[in-house]
LUMLUMZA-308968 format. One record per residue (C-alpha): residue number from 1; residue in one letter; x negated, y negated, z negated. Coordinates in steps of 0.2 Angstrom, whole numbers, plus 5000, padded with zeros to 4 digits. Each point is the difference from the previous one (the first is absolute). Layout:
{NUM; A; {X; Y; Z}}
...
// end
This chain:
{1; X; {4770; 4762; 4557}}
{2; X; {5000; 4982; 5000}}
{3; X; {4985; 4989; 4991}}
{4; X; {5007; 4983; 4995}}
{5; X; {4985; 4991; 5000}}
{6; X; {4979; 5000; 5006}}
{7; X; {4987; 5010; 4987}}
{8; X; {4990; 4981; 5001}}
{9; X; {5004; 4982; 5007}}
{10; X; {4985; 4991; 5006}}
{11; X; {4989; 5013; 4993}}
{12; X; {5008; 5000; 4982}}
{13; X; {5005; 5017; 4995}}
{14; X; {5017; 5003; 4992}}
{15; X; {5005; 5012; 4988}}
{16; X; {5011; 5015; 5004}}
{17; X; {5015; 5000; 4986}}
{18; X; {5014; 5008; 5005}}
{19; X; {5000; 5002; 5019}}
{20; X; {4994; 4984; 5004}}
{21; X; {4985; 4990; 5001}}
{22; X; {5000; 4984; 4989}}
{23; X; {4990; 4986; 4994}}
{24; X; {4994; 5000; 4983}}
{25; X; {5001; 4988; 4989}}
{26; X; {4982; 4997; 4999}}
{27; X; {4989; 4983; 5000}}
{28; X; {4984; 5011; 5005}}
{29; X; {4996; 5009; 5015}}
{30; X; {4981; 5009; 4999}}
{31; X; {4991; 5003; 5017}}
{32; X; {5000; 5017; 5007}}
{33; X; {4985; 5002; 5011}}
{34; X; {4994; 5015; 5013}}
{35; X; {4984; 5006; 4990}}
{36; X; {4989; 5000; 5018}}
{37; X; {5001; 4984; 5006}}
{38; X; {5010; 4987; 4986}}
{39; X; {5014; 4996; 5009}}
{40; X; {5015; 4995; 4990}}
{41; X; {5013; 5013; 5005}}
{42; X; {5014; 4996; 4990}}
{43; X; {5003; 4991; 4982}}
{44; X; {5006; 5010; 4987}}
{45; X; {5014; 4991; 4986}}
{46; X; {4996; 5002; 4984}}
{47; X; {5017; 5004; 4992}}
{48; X; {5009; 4994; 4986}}
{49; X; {5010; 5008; 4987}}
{50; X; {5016; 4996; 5006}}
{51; X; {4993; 5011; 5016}}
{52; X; {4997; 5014; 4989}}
{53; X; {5016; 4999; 4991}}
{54; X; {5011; 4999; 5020}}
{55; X; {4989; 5013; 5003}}
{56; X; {5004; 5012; 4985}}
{57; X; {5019; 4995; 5001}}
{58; X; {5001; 5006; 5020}}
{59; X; {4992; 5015; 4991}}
{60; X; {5012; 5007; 4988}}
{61; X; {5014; 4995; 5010}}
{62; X; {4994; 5012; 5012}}
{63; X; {4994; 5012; 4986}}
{64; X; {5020; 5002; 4997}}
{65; X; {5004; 5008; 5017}}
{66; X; {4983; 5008; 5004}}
{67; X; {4997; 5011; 4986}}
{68; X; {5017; 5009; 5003}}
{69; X; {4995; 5002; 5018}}
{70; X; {4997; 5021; 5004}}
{71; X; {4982; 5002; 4998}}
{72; X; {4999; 5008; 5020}}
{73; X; {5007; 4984; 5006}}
{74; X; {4987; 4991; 4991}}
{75; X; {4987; 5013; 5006}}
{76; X; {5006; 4997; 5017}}
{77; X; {4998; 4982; 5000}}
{78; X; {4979; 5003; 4998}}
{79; X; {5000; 5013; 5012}}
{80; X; {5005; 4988; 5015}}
{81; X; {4988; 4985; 4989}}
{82; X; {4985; 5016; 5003}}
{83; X; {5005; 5001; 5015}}
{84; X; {4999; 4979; 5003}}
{85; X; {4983; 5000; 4991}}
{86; X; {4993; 5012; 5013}}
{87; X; {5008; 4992; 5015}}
{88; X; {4993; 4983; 4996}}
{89; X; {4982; 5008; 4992}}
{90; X; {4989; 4989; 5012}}
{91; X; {5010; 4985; 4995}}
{92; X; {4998; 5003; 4983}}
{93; X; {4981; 5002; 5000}}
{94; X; {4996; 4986; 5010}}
{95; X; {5011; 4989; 4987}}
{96; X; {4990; 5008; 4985}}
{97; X; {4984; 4995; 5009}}
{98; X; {5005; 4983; 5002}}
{99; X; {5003; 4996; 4980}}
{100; X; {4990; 5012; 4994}}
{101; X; {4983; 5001; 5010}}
{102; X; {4997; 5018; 5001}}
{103; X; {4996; 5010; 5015}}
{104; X; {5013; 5005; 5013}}
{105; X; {4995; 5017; 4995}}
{106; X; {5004; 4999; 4981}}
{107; X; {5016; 4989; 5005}}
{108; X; {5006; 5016; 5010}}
{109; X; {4997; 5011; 4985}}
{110; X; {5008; 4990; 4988}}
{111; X; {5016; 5002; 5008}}
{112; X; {4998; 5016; 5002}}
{113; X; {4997; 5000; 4983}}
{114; X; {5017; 4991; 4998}}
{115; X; {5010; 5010; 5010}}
{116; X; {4996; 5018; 4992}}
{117; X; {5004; 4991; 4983}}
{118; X; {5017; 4996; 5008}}
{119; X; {5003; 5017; 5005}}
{120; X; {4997; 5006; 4985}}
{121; X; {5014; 4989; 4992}}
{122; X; {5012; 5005; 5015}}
{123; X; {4997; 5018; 4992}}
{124; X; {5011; 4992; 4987}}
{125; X; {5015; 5013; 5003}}
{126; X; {4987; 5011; 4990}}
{127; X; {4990; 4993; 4991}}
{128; X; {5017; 4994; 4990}}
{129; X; {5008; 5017; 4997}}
{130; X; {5004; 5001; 4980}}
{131; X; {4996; 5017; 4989}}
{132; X; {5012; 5011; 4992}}
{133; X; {4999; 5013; 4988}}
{134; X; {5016; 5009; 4993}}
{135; X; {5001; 5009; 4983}}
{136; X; {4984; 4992; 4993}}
{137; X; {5008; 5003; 4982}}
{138; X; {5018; 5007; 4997}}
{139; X; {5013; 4989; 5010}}
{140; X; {4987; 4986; 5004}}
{141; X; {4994; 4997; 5016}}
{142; X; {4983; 4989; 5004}}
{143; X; {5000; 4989; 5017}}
{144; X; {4991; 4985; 5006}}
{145; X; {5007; 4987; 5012}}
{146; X; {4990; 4987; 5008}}
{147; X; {5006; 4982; 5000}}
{148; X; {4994; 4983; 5008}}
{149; X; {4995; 4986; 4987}}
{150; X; {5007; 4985; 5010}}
{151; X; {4989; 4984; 5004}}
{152; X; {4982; 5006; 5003}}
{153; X; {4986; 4989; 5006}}
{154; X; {4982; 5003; 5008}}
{155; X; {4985; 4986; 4999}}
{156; X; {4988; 5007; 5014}}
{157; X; {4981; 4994; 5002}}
{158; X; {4993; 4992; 5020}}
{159; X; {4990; 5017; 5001}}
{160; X; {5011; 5011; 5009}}
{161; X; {5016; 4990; 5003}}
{162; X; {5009; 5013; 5008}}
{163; X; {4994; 5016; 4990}}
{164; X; {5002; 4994; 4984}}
{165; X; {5019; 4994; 5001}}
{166; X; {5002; 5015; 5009}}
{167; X; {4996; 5010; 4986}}
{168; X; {5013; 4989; 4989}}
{169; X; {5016; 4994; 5009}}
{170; X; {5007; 5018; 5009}}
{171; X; {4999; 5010; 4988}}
{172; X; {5007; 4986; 4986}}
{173; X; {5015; 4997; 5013}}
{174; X; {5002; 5019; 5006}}
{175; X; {5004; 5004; 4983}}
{176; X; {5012; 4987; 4998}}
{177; X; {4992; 4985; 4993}}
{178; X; {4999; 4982; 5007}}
{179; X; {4983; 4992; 5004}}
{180; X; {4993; 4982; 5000}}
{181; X; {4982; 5001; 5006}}
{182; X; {4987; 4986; 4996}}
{183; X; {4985; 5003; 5012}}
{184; X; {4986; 4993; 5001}}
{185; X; {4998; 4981; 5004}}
{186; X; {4987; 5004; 5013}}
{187; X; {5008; 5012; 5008}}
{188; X; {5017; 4997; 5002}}
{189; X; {5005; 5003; 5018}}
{190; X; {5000; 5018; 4999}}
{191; X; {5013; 5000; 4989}}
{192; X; {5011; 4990; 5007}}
{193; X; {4998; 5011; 5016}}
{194; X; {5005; 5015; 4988}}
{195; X; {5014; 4994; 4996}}
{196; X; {5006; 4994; 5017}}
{197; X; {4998; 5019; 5003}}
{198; X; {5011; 5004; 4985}}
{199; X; {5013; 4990; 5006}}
{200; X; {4999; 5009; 5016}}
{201; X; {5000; 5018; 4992}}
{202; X; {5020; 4994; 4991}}
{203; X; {4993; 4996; 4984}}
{204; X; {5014; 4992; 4992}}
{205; X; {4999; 4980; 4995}}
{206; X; {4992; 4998; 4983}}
{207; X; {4992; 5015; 5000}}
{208; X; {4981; 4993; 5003}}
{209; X; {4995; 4985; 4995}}
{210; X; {4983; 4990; 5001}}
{211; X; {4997; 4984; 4991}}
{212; X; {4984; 4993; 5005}}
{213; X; {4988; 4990; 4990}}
{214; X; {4988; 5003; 4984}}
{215; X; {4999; 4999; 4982}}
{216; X; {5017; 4993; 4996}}
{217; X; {5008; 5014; 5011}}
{218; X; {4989; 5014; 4991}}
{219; X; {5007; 4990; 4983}}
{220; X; {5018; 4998; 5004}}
{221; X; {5000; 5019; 5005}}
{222; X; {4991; 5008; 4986}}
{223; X; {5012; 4989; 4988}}
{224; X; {5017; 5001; 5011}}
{225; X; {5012; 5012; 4987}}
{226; X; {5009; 5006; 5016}}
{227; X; {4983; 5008; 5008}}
{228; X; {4998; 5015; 4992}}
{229; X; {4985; 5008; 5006}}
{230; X; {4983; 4990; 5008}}
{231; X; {4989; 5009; 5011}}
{232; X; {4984; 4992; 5000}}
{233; X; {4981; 5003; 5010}}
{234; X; {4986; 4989; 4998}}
{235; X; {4983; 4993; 4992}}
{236; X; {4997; 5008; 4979}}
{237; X; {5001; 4984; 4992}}
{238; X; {5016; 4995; 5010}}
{239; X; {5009; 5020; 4996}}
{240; X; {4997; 5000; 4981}}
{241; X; {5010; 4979; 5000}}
{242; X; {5013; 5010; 5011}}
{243; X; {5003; 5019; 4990}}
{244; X; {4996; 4987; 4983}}
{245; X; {5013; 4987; 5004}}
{246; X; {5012; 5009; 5012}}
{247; X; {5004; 5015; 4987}}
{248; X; {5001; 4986; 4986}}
{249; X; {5017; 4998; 5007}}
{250; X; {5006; 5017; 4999}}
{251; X; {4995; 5005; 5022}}
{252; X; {4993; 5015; 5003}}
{253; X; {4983; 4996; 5008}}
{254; X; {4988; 5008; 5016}}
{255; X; {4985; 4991; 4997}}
{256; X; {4984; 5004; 5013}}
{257; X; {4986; 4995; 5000}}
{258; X; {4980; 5000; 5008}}
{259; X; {4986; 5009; 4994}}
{260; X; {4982; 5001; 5002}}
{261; X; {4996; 5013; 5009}}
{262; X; {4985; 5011; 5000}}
{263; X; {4988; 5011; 5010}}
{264; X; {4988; 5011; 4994}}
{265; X; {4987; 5004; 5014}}
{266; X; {4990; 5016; 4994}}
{267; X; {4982; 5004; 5005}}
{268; X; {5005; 5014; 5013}}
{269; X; {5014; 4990; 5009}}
{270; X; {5000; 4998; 5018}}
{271; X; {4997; 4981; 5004}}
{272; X; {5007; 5001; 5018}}
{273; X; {5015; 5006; 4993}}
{274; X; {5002; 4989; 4983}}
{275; X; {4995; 4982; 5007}}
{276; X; {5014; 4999; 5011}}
{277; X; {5014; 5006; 4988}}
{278; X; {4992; 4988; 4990}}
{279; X; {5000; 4986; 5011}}
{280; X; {5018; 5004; 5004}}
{281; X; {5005; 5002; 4982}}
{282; X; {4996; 4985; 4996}}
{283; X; {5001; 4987; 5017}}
{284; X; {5017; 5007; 5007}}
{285; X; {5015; 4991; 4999}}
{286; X; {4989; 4985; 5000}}
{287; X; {4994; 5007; 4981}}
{288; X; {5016; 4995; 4992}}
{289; X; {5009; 5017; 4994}}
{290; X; {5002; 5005; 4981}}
{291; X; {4989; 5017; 5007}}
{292; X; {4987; 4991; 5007}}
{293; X; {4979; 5006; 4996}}
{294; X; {4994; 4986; 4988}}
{295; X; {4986; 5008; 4991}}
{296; X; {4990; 5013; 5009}}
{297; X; {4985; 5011; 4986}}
{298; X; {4986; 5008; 5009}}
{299; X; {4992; 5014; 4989}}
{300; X; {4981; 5001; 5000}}
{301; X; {4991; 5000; 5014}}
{302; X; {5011; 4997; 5013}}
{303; X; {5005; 4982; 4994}}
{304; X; {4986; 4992; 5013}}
{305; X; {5005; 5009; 5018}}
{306; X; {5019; 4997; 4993}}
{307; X; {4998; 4980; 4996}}
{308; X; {4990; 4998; 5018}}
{309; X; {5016; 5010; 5011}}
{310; X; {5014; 4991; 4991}}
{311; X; {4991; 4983; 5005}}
{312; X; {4997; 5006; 5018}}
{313; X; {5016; 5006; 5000}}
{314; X; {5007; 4984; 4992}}
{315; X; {4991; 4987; 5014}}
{316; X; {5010; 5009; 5012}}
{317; X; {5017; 4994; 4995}}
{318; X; {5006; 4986; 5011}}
{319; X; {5013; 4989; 4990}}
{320; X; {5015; 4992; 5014}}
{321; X; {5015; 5004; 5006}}
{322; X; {5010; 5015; 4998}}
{323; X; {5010; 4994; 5016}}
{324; X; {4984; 4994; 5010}}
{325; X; {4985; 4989; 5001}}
{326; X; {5002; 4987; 4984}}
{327; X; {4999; 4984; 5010}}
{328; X; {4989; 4989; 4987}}
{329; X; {4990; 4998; 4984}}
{330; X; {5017; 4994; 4994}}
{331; X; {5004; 5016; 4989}}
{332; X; {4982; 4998; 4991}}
{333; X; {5007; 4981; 4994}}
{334; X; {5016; 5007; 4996}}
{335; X; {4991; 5015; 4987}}
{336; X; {4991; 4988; 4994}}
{337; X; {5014; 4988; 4995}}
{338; X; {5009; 5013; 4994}}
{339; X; {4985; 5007; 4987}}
// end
């Protein structure tokens, strides 16, 4: 298929509105650096309104065709977009590491991660089958048909850039919505890959949608009367504004969110055993995932050997680059302008 424009010019990304990449209408463009080193690796718009709105529109004009498509033509659509994922899995991790900053290893699982998700939704033929029941009383029959809402939108947290959409957009579309993805403003790029693969899978035009940017997309979605549905993963305080505000105007709302996680560490545990799944629990994926080991209880007297082995254990993680050496002390500055 042909693409009628470039996903960025001079390093300014573009949104993805119905089969084609253009400029937003936005005064603002945030910085989007590679975590390792602070290089500036693209600048994200920060859309408008009227971005949302061309968005939503290229949406339900799409919605109108694509929820009469036969489901096994939309399964068959994801399986080839499986099938893309895994042909371009290196590619995909590396892009992750870039914006993201974790380890080439937990950038390879993601999309994994990502992939078995769109499996799943490709399963779809299944998964849709209605119910039946004849003769539940004299002459009536009782049967249940599944059918798509129409406009459906995901707001998706830097985290896991490709898991996390993953979980959202296939099975929204397979079923036979329409999707506009917000993702994260600093991580964008994998997302625009995504949908360069969607494209590439026959997706039909309008189908997928991103509108980048920040709070005045989130806003324009959760209040647009066309989206009915919002999809949305990310910090506690920012979920209850979202499921608060976003089922105010009559959506039906997916609100994730973190949580503190705890573990207990009893007095007869195995030390060898428990300080690395410790360590690993809460220092993969560079420490950002909503599962994440952020509170650790040692019972009695094991609380001295355990605090000694997580600091040991701690000193030996080496902060840099998940593609190689980090070049500088640059990526110290740029956390520290960030905090």
């Amino acid at each position: 298929m042909h693409r009628t424009s470039s996903a960025s010019v001079a390093g300014r990304l573009r949104n993805w509105i119905g089969y084609a990449w253009r400029d937003a209408e936005a005064s603002e463009y945030l910085d989007v650096f590679d975590p390792a080193t602070a290089e500036v690796i693209a600048q994200v718009p920060l859309s408008t309104q009227q971005d949302v709105e061309m968005a939503v529109a290229a949406a339900a004009e799409a919605f109108r065709e694509w929820s009469k498509t036969p489901v096994p033509r939309r399964a068959r659509i994801f399986f080839r977009y499986q099938q893309l994922l895994v042909d371009h899995w290196d590619e995909l991790a590396r892009l992750i590491v870039r914006e993201n900053g974790k380890s080439y290893k937990d950038a390879y699982g993601e999309v994994q991660r990502a992939i078995e998700n769109v499996e799943f939704a490709a399963s779809a033929p299944t998964l849709l089958m209605g119910e039946q029941l004849a003769n539940i009383a004299t002459s009536l029959d009782s049967g249940m048909y599944r059918y798509p809402l129409g406009v459906v939108a995901g707001i998706t947290p830097f985290n896991f850039p490709m898991m996390v959409p993953c979980w959202m957009f296939p099975l929204a579309i397979v079923c036979g919505n329409t999707f506009v993805l917000k993702p994260s403003e600093r991580t964008p790029l994998l997302a625009q890959r995504l949908a360069e693969l969607l494209e590439e899978a026959g997706l039909p035009s309008g189908v997928f949608n991103i509108v980048h940017g920040a709070r005045e997309v989130v806003q324009g979605l959760i209040e647009h009367p066309t989206v009915r549905a919002i999809s949305f993963f990310g910090s506690q305080p920012v979920v209850a504004y979202v499921y608060r505000e976003a089922a105010a105007h009559g959506k039906r709302v997916q609100a994730l969110a973190g949580a503190k996680n705890h573990t207990i560490v009893m007095p007869d545990a195995d030390l060898d055993e428990a300080i690395p799944q410790i360590i690993s629990a809460a220092f993969d994926s560079a420490g950002e995932r909503c599962m994440a080991c952020s509170v650790v209880v040692a019972v009695g007297s094991i609380a001295d050997r355990l605090v000694e082995g997580l600091k040991s254990a701690a000193d030996q993680i080496r902060i840099g680059n998940g593609l190689g050496a980090c070049p500088s002390n640059q990526i110290y500055l740029h956390i520290h302008a960030e905090c």
